[in-house]
Backbone as numpy.savetxt, mean C-alpha at the origin, in Angstrom:
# Nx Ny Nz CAx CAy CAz Cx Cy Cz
-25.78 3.74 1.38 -24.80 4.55 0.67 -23.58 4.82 1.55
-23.72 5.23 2.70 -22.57 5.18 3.79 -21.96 4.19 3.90
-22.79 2.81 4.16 -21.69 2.27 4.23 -20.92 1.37 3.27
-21.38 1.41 1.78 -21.19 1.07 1.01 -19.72 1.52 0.75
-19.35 3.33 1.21 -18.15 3.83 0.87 -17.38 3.93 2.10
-18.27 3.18 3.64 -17.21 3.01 4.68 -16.43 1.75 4.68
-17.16 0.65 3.53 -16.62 -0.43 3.67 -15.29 -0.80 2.23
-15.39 0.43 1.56 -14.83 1.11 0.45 -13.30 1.24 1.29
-13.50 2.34 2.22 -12.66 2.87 3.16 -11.97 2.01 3.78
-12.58 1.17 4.51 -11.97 -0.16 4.84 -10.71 -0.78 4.19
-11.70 -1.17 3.12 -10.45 -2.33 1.63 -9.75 -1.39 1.74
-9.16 0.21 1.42 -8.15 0.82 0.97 -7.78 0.89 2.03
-8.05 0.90 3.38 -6.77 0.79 4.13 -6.35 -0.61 4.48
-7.15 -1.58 4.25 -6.07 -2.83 4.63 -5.22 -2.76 3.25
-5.18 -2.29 2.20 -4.38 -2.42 1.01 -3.74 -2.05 1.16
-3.58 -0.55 1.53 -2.43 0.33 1.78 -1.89 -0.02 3.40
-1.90 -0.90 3.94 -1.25 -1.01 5.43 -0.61 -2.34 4.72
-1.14 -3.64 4.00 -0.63 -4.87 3.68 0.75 -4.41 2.37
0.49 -2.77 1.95 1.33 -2.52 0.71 2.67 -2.09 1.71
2.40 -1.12 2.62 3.44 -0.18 3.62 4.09 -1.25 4.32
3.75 -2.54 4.50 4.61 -3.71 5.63 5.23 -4.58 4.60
4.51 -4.67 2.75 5.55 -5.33 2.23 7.04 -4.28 1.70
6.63 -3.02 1.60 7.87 -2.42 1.60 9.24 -3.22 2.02
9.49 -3.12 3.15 10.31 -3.26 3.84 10.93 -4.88 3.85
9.84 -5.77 3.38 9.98 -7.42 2.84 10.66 -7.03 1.79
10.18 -5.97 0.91 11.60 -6.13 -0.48 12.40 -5.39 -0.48
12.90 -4.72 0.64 14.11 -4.43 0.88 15.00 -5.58 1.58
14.34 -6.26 2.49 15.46 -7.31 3.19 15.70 -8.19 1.87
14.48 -8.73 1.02 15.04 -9.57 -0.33 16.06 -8.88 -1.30
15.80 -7.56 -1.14 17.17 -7.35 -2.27 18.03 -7.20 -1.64
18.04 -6.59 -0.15 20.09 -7.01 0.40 20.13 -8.51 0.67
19.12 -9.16 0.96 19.85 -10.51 0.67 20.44 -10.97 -0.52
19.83 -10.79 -1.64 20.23 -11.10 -3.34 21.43 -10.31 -3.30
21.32 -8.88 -2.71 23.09 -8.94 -3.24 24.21 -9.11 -2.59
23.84 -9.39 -1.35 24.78 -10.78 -0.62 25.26 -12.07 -1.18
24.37 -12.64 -1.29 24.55 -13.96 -1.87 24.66 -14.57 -3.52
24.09 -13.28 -4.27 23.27 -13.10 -5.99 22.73 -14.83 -6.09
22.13 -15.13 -5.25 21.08 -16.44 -5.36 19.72 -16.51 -5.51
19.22 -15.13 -4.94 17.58 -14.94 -5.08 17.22 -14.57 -5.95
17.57 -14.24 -7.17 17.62 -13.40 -8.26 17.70 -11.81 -8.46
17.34 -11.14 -8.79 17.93 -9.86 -9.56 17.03 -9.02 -8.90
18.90 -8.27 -7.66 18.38 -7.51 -6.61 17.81 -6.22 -7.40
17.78 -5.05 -8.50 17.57 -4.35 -8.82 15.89 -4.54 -9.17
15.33 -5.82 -9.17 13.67 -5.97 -8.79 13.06 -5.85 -7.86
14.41 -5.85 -6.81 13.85 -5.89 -5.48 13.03 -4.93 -5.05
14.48 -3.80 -5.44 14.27 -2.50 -4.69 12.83 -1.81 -5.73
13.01 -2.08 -7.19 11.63 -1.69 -7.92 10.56 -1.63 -6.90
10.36 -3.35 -6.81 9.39 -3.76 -5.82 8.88 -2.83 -4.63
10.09 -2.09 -3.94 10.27 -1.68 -2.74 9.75 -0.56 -3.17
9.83 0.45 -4.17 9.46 1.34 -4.54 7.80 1.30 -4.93
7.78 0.54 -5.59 6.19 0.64 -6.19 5.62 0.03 -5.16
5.91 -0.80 -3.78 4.72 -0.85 -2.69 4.86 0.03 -1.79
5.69 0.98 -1.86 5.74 2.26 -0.95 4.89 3.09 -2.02
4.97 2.96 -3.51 3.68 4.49 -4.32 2.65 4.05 -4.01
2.25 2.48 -3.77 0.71 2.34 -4.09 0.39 2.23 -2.47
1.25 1.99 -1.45 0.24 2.54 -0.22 0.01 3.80 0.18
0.93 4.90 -0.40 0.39 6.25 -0.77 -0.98 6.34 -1.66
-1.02 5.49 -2.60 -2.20 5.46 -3.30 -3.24 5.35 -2.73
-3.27 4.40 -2.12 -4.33 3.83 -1.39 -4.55 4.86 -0.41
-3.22 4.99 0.45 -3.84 5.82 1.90 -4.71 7.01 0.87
-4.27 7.75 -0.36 -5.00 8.69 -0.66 -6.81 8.54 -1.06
-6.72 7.16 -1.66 -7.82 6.72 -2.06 -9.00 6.58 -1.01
-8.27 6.18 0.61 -9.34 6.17 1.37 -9.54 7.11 1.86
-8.43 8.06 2.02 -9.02 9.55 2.61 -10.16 10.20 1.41
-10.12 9.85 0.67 -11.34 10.62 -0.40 -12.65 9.84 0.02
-12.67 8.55 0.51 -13.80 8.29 0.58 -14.39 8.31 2.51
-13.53 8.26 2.94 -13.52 9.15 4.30 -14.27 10.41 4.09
-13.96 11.10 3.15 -14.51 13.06 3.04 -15.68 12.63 2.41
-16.13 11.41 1.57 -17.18 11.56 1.41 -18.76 10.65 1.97
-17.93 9.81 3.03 -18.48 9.58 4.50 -19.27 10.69 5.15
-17.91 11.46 5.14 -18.35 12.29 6.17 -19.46 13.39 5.53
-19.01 13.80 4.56 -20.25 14.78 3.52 -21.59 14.39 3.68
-21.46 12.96 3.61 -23.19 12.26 2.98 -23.19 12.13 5.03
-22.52 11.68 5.92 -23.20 12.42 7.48 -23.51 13.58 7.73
-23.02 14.81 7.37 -23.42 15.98 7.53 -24.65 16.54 7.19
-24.96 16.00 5.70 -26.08 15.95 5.22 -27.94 15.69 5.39
């Protein structure tokens, strides 16, 4: 049971660390697009940039819940 939700813990943080490093990939793609308007349509970019900065908040939140309940079922 532990480690079923330490390895839980795991996946949500490589998700949310692989989500927090593409941030910043779709920010350099949308100032490139509107440098050049060749990459297509910088206003996806920044979307992009936005929704992988909510969901590694997501995530980081998702694994701290299963962190607390690591630690619950050790105390136990």
């Amino acid at each position: 049971m532990v480690t079923k939700a330490l390895l839980k813990s795991y996946a949500y943080l490589a998700i949310s660390k692989f989500c927090f490093f593409g941030g910043p990939m779709f920010l350099k793609f949308g100032i490139n697009s509107l440098q050049n308007l060749a990459l297509g349509d910088p206003i996806m970019m920044f979307i992009g940039y936005g929704v992988c900065y909510s969901s590694s908040i997501l995530f980081e939140s998702l694994r701290n819940i299963e962190v607390l309940k690591v630690t619950s079922l050790a105390l136990t």
